[in-house]
N, C-alpha and C positions, 0 to 999 in steps of 0.2 A: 185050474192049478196045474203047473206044469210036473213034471217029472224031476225024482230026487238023483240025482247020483253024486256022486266025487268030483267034483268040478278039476276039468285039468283043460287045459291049452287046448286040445285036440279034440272034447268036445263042447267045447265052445264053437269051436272053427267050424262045428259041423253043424252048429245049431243055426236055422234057416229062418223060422221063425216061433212065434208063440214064448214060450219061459222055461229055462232049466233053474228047480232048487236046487243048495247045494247040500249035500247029504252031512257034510259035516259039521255044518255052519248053521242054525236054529234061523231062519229068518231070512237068511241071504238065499239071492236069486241073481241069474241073468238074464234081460229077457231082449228082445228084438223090436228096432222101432221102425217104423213106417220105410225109414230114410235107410235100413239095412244094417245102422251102427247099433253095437250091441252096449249094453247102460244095466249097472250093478243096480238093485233095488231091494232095500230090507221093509219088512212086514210083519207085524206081531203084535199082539194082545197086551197092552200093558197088566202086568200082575194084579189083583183086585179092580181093576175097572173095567169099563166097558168098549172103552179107547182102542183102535187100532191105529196101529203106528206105522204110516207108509212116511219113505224117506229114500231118494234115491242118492248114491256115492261115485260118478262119472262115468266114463267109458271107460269099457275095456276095447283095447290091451294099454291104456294109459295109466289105468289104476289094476295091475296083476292083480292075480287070485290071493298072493299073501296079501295083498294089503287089504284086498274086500274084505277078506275075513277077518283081519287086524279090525276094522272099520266094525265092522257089524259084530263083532265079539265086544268091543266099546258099548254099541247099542245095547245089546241083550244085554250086561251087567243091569241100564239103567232101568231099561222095561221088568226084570226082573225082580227088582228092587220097590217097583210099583211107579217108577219116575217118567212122566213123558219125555224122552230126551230131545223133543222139538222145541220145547221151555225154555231148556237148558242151554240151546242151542241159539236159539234168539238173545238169549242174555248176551251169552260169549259176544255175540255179535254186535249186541246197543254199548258193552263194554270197549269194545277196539272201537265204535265210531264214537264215544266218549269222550273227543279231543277238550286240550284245555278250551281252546276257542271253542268248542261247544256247550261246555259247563260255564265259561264265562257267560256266556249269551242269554244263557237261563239263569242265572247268576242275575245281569244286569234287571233281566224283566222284574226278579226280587225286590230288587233295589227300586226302581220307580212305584211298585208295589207297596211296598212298606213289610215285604218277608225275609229280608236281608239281614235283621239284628233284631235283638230280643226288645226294642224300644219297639219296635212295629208299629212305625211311622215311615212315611212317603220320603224320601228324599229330597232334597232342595236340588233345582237343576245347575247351581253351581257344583254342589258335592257330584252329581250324577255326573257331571264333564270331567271334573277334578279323578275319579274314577276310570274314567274313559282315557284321558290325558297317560295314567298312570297305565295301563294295563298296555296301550298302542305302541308306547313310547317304551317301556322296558320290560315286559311280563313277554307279548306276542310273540317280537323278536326269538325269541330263545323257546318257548313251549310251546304256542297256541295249536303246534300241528301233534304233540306230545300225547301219545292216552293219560287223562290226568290221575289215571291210577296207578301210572310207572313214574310218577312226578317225586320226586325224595327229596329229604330235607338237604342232601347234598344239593341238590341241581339250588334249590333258594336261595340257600347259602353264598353261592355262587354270584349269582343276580346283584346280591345286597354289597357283595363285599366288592364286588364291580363298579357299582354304583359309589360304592361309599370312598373311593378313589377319586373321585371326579365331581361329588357332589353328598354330603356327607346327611345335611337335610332333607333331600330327596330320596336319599339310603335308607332315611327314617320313615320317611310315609311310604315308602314301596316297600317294606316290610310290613309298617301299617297295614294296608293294603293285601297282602298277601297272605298274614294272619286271618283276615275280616273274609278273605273267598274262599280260601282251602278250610277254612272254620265253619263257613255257610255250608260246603259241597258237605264235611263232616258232621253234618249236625240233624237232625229229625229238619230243618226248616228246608235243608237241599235234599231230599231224598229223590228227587226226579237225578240226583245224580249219585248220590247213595253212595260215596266215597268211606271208604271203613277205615281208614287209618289216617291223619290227619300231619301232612307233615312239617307243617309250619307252627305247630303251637310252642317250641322251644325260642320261635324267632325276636321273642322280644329281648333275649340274651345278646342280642348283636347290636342294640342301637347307640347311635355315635352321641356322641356327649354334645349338647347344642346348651349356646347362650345368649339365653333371655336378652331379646331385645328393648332396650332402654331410652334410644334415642328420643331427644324432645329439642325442640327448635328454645335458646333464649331470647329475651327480648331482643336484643342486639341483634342477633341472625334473621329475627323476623323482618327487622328496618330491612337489611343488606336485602332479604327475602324479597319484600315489598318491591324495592329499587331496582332490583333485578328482573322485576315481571313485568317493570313498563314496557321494555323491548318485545314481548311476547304478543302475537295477533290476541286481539279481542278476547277472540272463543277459546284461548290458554288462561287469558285471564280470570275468564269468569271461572272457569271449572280447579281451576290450583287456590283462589282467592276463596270457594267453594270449601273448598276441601278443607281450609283452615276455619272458615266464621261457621260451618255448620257440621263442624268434628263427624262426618258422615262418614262410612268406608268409603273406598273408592267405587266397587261394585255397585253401591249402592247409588250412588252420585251420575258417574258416568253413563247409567243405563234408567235416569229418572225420564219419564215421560212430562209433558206439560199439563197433561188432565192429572197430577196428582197435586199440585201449587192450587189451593184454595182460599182466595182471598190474603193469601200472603203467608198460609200455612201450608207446608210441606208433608204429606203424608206417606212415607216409602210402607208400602203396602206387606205384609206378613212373606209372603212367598221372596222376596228380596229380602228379606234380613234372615241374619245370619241362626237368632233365639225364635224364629217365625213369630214374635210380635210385634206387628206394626208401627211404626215409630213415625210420629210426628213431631216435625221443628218448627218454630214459629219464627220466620225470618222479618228483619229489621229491615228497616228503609235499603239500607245497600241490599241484603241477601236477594231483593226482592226484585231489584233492576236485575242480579245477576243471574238471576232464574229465569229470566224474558225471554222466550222462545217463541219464534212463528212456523214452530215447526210439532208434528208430534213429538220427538223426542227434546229435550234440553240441549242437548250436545249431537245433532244429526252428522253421519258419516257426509260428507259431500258426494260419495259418488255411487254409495248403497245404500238400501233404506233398513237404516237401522243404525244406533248411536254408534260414535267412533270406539275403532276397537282400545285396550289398554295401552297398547305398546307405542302409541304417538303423545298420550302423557308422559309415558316415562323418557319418551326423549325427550319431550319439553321439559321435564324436570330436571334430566342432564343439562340443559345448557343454561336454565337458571341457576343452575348448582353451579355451574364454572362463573358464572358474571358474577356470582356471589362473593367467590373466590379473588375474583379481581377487584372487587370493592373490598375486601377484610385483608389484600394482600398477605391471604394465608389460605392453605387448605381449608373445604369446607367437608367437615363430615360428611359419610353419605347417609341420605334421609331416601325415606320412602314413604305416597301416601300417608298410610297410615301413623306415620311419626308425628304428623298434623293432630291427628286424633287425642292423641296422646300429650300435644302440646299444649293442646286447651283442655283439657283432663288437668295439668299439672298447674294451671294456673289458676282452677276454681279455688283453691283455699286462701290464694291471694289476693284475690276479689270477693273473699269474703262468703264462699257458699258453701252451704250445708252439705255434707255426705251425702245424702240420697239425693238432693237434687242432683251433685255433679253426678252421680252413679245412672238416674232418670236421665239424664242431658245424653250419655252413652247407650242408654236403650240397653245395659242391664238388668239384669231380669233380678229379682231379689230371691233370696231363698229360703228356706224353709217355710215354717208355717207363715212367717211374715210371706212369702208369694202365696201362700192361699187365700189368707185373711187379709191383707193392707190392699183394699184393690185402688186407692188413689194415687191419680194418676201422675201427680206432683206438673200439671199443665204449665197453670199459671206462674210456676216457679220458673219450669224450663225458659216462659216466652222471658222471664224478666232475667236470665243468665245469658239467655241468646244474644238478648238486646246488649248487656251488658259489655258480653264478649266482643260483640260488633264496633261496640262505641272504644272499648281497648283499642283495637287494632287500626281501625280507621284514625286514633289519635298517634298511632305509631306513624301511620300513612303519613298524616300532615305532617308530624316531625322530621321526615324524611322529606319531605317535600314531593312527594308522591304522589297526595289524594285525589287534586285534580285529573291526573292520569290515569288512573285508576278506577274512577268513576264515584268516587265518596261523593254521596248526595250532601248538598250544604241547605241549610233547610235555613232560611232567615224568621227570626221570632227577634221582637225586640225585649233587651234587656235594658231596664231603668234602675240611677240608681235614684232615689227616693230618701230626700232627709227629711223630717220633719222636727219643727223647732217649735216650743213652747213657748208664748212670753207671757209670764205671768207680772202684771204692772201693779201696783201696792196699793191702789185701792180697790178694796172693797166689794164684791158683789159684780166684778167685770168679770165676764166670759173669755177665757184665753184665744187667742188670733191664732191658725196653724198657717206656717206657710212649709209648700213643699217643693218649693223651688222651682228649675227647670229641666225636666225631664232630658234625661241623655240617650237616645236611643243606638246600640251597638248591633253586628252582627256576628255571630259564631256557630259551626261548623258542630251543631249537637242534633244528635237522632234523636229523639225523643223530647218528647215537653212535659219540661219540670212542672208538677204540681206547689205552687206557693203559699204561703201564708204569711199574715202579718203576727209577729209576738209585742203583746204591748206589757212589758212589764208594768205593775204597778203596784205601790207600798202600799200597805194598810192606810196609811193615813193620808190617800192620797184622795180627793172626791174627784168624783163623774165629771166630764164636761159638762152637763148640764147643769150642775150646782153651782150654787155662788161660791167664791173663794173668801174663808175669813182668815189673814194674814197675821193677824192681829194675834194671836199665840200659836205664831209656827215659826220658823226659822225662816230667813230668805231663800231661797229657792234657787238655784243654777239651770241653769238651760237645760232639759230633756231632749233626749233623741228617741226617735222608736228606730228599735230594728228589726230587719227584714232579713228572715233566712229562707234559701233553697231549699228543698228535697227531692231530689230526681228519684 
């Protein structure tokens, strides 16, 4: 232990080596190192424990005697108080490297975690990019180098009303967005970054008034639709022609693989939909050429491995939208994917289908106790509304004169029409003759084969062919026909 005195300038200067305490100062010292520079150092007992608190405060003459003892007058408060102030000290410190981009980061791990919202569930890797997208593109810019504990609801404020100048919908999920992190950092589920005051929870006060999108293709537009997609290569065709016969999202479509088409069923597997349950479609004779890949993916990038990104449909949509326009010589509203979805949504009641099928056909989930209890799966409904929808569209196709090009499969079954004629001759106990003419056999352009039957009406009073006929107290008789009806 070195010698106590009054620390001044002068013996400091004279202190050569070993330690001067300073007599005024409970724990400060100066002491001498190897290399000649002299180096402030406090030392002390914290109060009730057993703890000793070594901590050194720089060189002198860079740090003067007032400020050592400023310094170590700091210390002693907390050591007296019973506080290690080395704790204290480290806090201060994981506090200033606290950047937003570092609470994001531990933020994101949340999120693939399933510790990000009180649902604690894993995220889907579309939300996790959609997240990503959001944070790179307008949070980073402006905070991520920020301590996100000097973060205020002003600076948010800011961001939103930025945004909501230039894009009013994205104003709305990047406040989304901003509630869901600085809510995470505020809440027991972020405490690795233990944010005490939360300053976006007013934010939902700002969001800009949006309108529900409604669009839907009418039959009319669809024909123009159809006509206008002949000019598109192949692989535009298949995936836009797609997007309409199996009301799929686009995510979900563009990024199908070929091992999920089983036998001509479609199964998008849980982690690609949007309610994670699994949705399977049961494609029709066309769906089924258009799903024909020799590739892993359905729709492969040509020059990466891995399916084309969005942004080459949505130009193929632009210029079918203009050819459209030039066949209705008028503007065409603007549609998007999804409008497709939504078009054969609004056509099941016209076709005749049940509410939960069309809601089934959409891969809606049902709710309340009915999704506990109803676990059927309305299958065999969906395959027969798919087929349905198929055979709609494809009949639009021929009306336009389109199908050919297009690739509508024409499936030849011969259709006869079939008379049958009674003659019943006036005597007696003679078996009646049928003739049924000469078969006509036609071709037509139907996906599916009708199940048929014959209906033979017949009166009470009428006997069997096998029995004899007695004439002789009935009325004469006019020629019978039987007839024949469809049921697809």
């Amino acid at each position: 232990m070195g010698r106590k005195v009054a620390l001044t300038p002068a013996s400091i200067d004279a202190l050569q080596k070993g330690l001067l305490a300073d007599l005024l100062t409970p724990g400060l010292a100066i002491e001498v190192l190897a290399s000649g520079k002299k180096r402030w150092r406090f030392r002390r007992l914290v109060a009730g424990t057993k703890t000793i608190v070594t901590m050194f405060g720089g060189l002198f003459p860079a740090r003067t005697i007032a400020d050592a003892r400023e310094w170590a007058r700091g210390l002693n408060e907390k050591v007296e108080a019973g506080t290690d102030p080395r704790i204290a000290l480290r806090e201060e410190k994981a506090r200033a490297e606290m950047t937003v981009a570092r609470a994001h980061g531990l933020y994101m791990v949340a999120v693939r975690e399933g510790r990000s919202s009180r649902a604690k569930r894993p995220n889907k890797p579309r939300t996790i990019k959609d997240k990503l997208d959001i944070y790179n593109r307008d949070i980073a810019p402006k905070l991520a180098k920020r301590s996100i504990y000097e973060v205020t609801e002003t600076d948010l404020i800011k961001l939103i009303e930025a945004k909501g100048k230039v894009a009013k919908i994205r104003a709305n999920r990047l406040a989304a967005e901003l509630k869901v992190f600085f809510g995470w950092a505020a809440s027991l589920r972020g405490l690795e970054v233990g944010l005490e005051v939360d300053p976006s929870r007013r934010l939902g006060d700002l969001r800009f008034p949006e309108t529900e999108r409604s669009r839907n293709l009418s039959l009319l537009e669809l024909e123009w639709f159809l006509t206008a997609l002949v000019d598109e290569p192949r692989w535009v065709q298949r995936g836009m022609l797609l997007w309409l016969l199996t009301a799929a999202r686009i995510s979900e479509l563009v990024k199908a693989k070929s091992a999920e088409v089983v036998d001509g069923v479609w199964t998008i597997p849980s982690p690609r939909v949007k309610n994670s349950f699994a949705h399977t479609i049961a494609l029709g004779p066309w769906g089924r050429t258009l799903m024909q890949s020799n590739h892993e993916w359905i729709f492969p990038a040509p020059r990466a491995d891995g399916p084309r990104n969005n942004s080459v449909w949505y130009k193929a949509r632009d210029r079918v939208r203009a050819r459209m326009a030039a066949l209705a010589g008028q503007p065409i509203e603007r549609f998007t994917p999804h409008d497709f979805r939504r078009t054969a949504r609004s056509n099941t009641k016209r076709l005749k289908v049940d509410y939960e099928t069309a809601e089934a056909m959409l891969n809606h989930v049902k709710k309340g106790l009915e999704r506990t209890y109803d676990q059927y799966a309305l299958e065999e409904e969906k395959r027969a509304w798919f087929l349905a929808w198929e055979q709609e569209v494809a009949a639009i196709a021929k009306r336009a004169g389109v199908a050919e090009a297009l690739g509508v499969p024409e499936i030849e079954m011969p259709r006869t029409q079939m008379s049958v004629t009674l003659q019943l001759p006036q005597g007696s106990g003679v078996q009646p003759s049928i003739d049924f003419g000469t078969p006509e056999a036609r071709t037509a352009p139907i996906l599916a084969q009708p199940a048929a039957k014959f209906i033979f009406p017949r009166e009470a009073w009428r006997p069997a062919l096998s029995q004899a006929i007695d004439l002789s107290s009935r009325q004469p008789c006019d020629t019978r026909k039987l007839v024949r009806s469809d049921e697809v």
